[in-house]
MARSEFI-318980 format. One record per residue (C-alpha): residue number from 1; x, y, z. Coordinates in steps of 0.25 Angstrom, whole numbers, always signed. Layout:
+------+-------+-------+-------+
| donu |  east | north |    up |
+------+-------+-------+-------+
|  NUM |     X |     Y |     Z |
...
+------+-------+-------+-------+
END
This chain:
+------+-------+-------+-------+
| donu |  east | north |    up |
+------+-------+-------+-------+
|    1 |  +117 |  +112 |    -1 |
|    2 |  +106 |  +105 |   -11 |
|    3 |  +101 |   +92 |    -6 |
|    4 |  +100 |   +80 |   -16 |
|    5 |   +86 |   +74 |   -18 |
|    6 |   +89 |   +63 |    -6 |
|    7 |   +92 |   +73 |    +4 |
|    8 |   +81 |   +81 |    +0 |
|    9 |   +71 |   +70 |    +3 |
|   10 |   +78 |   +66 |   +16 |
|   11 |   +77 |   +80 |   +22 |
|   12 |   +62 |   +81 |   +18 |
|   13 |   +59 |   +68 |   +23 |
|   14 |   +65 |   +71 |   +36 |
|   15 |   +57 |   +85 |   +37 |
|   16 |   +44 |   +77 |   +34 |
|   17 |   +47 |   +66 |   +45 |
|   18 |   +52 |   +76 |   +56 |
|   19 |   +40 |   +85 |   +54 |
|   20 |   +29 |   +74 |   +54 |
|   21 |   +37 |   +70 |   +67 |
|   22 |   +36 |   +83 |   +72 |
|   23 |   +21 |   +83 |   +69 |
|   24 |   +17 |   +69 |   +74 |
|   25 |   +13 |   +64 |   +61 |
|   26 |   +13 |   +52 |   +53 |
|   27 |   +11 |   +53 |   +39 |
|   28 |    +4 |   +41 |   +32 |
|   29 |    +3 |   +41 |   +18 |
|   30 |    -6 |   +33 |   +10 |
|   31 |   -13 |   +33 |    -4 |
|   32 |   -24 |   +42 |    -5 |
|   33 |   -34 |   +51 |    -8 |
|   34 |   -41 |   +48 |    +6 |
|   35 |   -50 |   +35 |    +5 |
|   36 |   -39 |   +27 |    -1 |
|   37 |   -40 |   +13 |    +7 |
|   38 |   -23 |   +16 |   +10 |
|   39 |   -29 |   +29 |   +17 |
|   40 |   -36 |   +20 |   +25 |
|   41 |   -27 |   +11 |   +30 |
|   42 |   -19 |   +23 |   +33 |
|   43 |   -29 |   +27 |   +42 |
|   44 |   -30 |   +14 |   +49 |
|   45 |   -13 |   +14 |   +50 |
|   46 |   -13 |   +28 |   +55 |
|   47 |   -25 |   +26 |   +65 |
|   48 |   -14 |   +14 |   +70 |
|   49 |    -2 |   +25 |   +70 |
|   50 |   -10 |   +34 |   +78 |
|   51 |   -12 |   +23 |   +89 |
|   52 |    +0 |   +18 |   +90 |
|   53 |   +10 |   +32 |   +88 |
|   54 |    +8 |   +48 |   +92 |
|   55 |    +8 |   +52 |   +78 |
|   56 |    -3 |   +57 |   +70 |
|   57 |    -4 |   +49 |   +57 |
|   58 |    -8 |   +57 |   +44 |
|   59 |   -11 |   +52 |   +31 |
|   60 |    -5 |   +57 |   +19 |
|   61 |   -12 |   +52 |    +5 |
|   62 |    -4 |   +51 |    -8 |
|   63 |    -7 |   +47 |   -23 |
|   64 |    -1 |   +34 |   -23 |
|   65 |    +5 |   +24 |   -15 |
|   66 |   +19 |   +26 |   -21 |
|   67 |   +19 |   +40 |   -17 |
|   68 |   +12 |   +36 |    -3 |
|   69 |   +25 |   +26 |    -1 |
|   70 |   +32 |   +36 |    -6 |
|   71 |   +29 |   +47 |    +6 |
|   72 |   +33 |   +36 |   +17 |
|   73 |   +47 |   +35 |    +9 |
|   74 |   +51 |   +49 |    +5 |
|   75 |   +47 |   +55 |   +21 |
|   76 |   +33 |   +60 |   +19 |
|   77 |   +25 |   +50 |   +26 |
|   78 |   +26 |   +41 |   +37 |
|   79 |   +19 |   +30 |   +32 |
|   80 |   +12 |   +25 |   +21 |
|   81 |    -1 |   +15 |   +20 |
|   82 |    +1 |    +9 |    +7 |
|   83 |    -7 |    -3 |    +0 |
|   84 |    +1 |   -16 |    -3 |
|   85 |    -8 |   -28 |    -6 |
|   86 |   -23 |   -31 |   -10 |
|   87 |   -30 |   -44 |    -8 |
|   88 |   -36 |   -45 |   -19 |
|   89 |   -25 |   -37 |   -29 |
|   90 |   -13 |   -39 |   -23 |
|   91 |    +0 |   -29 |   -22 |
|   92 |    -1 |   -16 |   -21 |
|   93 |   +10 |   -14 |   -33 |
|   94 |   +13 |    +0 |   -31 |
|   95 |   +17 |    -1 |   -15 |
|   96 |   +26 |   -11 |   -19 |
|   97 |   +33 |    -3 |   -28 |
|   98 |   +34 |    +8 |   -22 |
|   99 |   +37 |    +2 |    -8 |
|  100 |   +49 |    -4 |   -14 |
|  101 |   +54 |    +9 |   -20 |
|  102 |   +56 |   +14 |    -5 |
|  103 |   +66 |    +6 |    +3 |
|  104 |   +62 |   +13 |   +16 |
|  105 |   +48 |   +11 |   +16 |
|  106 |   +45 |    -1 |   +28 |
|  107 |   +31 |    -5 |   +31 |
|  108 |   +26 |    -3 |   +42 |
|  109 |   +12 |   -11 |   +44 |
|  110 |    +2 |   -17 |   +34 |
|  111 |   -13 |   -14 |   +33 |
|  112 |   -23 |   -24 |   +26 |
|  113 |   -37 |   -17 |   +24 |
|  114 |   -49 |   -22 |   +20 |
|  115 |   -54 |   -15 |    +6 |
|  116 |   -67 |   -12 |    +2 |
|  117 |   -68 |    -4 |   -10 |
|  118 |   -81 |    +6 |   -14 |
|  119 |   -88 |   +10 |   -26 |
|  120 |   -88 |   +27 |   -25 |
|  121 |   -96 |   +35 |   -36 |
|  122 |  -104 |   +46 |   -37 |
|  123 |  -113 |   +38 |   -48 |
|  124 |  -126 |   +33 |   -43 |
|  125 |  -125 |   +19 |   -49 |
|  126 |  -111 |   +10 |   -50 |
|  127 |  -117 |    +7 |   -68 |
|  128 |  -114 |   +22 |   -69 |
|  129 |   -98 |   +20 |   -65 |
|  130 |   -90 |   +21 |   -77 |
|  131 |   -75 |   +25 |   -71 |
|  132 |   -71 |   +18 |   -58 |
|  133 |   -58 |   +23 |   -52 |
|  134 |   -51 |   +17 |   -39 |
|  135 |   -36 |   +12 |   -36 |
|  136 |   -32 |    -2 |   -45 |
|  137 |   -32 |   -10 |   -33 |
|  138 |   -45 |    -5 |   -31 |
|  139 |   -50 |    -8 |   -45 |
|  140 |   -45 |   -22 |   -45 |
|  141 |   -52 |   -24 |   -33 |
|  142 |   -65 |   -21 |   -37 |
|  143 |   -62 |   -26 |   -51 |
|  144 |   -73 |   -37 |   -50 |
|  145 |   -84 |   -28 |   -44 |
|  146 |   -80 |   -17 |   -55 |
|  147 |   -83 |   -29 |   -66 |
|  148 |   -96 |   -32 |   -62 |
|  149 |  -101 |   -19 |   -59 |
|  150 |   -95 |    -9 |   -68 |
|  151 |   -89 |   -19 |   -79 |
|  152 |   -86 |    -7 |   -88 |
|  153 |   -81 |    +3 |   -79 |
|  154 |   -69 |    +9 |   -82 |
|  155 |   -58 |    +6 |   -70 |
|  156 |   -48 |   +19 |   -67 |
|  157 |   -36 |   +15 |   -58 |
|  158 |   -33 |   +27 |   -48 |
|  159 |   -22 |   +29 |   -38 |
|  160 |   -31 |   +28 |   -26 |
|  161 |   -46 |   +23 |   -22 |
|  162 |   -48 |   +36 |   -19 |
|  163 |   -41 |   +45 |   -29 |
|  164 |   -53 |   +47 |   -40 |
|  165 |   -64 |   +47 |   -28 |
|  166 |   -64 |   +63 |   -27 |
|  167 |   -68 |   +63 |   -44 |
|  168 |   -79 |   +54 |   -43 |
|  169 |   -89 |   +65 |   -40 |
|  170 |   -86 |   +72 |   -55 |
|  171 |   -85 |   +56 |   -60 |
|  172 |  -101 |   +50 |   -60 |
|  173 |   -98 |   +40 |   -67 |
|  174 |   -83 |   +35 |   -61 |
|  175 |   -82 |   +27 |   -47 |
|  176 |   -71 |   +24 |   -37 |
|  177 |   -67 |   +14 |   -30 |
|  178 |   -61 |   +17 |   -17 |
|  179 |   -64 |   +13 |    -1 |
|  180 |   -79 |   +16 |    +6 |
|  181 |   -69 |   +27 |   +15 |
|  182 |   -67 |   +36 |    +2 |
|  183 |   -81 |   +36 |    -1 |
|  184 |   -83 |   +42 |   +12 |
|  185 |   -73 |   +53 |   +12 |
|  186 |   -75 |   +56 |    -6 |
|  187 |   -91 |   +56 |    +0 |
|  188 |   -94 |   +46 |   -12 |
|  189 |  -105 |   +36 |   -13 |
|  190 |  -101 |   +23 |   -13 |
|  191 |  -109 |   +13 |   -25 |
|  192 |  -103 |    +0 |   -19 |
|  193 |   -94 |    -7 |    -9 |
|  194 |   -88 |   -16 |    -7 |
|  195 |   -85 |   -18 |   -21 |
|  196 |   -71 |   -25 |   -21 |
|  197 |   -71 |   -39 |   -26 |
|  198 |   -66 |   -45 |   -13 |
|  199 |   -70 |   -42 |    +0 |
|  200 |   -57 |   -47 |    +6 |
|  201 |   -50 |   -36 |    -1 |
|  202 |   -38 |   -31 |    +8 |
|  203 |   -25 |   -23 |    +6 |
|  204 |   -13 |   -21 |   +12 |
|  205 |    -8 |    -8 |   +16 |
|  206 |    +7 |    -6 |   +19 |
|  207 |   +11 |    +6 |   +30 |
|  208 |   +24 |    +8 |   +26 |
|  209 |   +35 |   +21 |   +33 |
|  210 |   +50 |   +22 |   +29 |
|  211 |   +52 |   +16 |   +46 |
|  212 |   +58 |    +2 |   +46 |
|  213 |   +46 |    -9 |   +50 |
|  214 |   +46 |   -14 |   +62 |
|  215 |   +42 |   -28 |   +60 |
|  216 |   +27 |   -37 |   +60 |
|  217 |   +23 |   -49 |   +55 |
|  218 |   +24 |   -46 |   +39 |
|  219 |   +37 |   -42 |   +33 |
|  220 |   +37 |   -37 |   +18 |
|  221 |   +49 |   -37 |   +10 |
|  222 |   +54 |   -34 |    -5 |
|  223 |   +64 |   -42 |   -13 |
|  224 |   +72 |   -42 |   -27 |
|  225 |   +79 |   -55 |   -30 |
|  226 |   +91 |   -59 |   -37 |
|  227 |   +90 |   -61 |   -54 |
|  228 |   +92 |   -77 |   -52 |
|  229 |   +83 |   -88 |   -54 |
|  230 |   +76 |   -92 |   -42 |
|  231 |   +79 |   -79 |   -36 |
|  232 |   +66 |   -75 |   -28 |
|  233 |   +64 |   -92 |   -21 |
|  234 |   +76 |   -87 |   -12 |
|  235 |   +69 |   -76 |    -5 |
|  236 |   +57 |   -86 |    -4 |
|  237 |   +64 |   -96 |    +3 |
|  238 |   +71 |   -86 |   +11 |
|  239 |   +55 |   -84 |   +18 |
|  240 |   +52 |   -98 |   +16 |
|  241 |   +65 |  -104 |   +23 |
|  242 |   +62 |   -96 |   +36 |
|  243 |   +46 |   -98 |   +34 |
|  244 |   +40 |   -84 |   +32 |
|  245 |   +29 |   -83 |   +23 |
|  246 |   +27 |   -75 |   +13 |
|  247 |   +14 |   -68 |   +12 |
|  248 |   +14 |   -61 |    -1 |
|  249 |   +26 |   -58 |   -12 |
|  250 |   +26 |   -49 |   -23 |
|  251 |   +33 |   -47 |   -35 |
|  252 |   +34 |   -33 |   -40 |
|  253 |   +44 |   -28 |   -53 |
|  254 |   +57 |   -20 |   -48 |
|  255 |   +55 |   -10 |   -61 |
|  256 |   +68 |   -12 |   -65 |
|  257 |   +66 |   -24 |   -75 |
|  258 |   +56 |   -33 |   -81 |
|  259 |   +57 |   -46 |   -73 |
|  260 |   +61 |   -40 |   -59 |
|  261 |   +55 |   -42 |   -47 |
|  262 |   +54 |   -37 |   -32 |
|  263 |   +47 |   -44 |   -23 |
|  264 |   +38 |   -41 |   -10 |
|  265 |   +37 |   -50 |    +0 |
|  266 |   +29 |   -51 |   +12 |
|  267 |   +33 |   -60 |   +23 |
|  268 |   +25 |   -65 |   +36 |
|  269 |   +37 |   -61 |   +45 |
|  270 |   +42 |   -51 |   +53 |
|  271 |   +56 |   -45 |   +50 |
|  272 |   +58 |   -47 |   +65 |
|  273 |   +58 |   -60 |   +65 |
|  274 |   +72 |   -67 |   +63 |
|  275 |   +66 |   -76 |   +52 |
|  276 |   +61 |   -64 |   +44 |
|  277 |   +75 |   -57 |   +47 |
|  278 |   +83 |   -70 |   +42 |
|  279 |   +74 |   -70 |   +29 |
|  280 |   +78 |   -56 |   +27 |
|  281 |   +95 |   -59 |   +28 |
|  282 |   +91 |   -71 |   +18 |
|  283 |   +84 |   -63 |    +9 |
|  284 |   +96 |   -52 |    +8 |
|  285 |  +102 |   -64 |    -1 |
|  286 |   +91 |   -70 |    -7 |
|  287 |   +84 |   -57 |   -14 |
|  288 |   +92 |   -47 |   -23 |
|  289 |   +85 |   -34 |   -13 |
|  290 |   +76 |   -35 |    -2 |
|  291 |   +68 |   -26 |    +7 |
|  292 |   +60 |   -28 |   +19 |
|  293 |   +48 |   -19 |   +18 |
|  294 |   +45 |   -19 |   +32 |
|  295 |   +39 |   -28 |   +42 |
|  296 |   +26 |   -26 |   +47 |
|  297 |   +12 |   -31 |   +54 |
|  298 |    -2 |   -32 |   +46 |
|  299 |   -13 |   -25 |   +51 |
|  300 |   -27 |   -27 |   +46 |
|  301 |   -35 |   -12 |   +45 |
|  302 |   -49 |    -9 |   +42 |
|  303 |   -55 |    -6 |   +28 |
|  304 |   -58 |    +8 |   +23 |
|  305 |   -72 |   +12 |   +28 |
+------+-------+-------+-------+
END
């Protein structure tokens, strides 16, 4: 008998499950290579998971956060630590996206982390630098110390902090920025830090596994609304009649035509609570789809050192 793709998937995700059961494990993935801040705070969440459970956490690093999401959804991983918000430059636009594309995903806990970002080249002066390569939220954070400094410098967006780290050796010239932890395990000097333009810089890391949340004080939800004038002042007075604040809404495009929007929400409010769950029932009506993307406590970790 030949299985369909579905089924296919299913059996393997249940062969993965049941042997990291077997073994005791507990698979994290997070965006790598090692040294990336997400590694970090998959660290600290696993040092948390080992406290607290029998398992033995493992981490698992993937090329991007779609496909660290991804191995959460499809069976290969436990958990995932992935960032969702910047201080300084907001929305982390690809979890969003991709969050969306899997209904089971559920977040668990959030992680805010302090970021301090380093200068790593192999040059002996920073005048020399003529490439910098980094993650774009990492370059839009330094953007005003890269102004001053290096003015002419040319800026090359990368996947990671730390995915351009291991060629810096063969690049004299080129410089990375990335976390004072990655410097330490790529054994490369480090020509300045702190270098981002704020030193409140903090970002918000999502843990996210396909189990159903169990409830804390934030609860995050997704929403489309009805093609009518007015249409999203519903749902907002749905939070504002029962007096739950929202602390941040996003608007991101739904991809299926211009002009069309979803809409993240995070509430002060724990799903447990009667008023969150009314708010929910009423916003069934008053939104065209919704989701709640889990309910959740947030912890404050240390910075990567």
């Amino acid at each position: 008998m030949k299985l369909d793709n579905e089924n296919e998937s299913q059996i393997r995700q249940d062969f993965m499950v049941a042997n990291r059961m077997k073994n005791r494990t507990v698979a994290i993935a997070h965006l790598g290579p090692s040294g990336t801040n997400a590694e970090s705070a998959a660290l600290q969440y696993a040092e948390l998971l080992a406290q607290t459970t029998e398992q033995a956490p493992v981490l698992c690093p993937h090329v991007s956060i779609a496909q660290t999401l991804k191995a959460v959804a499809q069976g290969e991983a436990d958990y995932a630590v992935v960032p969702v918000e910047n201080s300084i430059e907001g929305s982390v636009t690809m979890t969003l996206d991709t969050f969306w594309q899997f209904p089971q995903l559920q977040i668990q806990a959030a992680l805010d982390m302090p970021i301090i970002h380093a200068f790593l080249s192999v040059a002996p002066d920073i005048a020399t630098i003529q490439t910098v390569y980094s993650h774009p939220q990492a370059l839009s954070q330094c953007q005003e110390w890269l102004e001053c400094h290096l003015p002419q410098v040319q800026l090359v967006p990368m996947k990671s902090t730390t995915e351009a780290l291991q060629h810096l050796r063969q690049e004299p010239t080129a410089a990375a920025i990335a976390a004072r932890r990655a410097a330490e395990l790529y054994d490369l000097p480090i020509l300045a830090c702190p270098i981002n333009d704020h030193p409140d810089n903090c970002t918000r890391f999502w843990v996210v596994s396909a189990q159903p949340s169990t409830g804390g004080s934030h609860t995050s939800i997704a929403f489309t609304v009805h093609d009518t004038p007015g249409a999203l002042v519903q749902p907002l007075q749905v939070m504002a009649e029962r007096q739950i604040n929202m602390s941040r809404i996003e608007s991101r495009p739904t991809k299926r035509s211009l002009g069309e929007y979803l809409f993240f929400v995070d509430l002060e409010a724990d799903i447990r609570q009667p008023s969150c769950q009314e708010a929910m029932a009423a916003l069934q009506t008053a939104t065209h789809t919704l989701r709640v993307l889990g309910s959740y406590t947030i912890q404050p970790i240390q910075a990567a050192s």
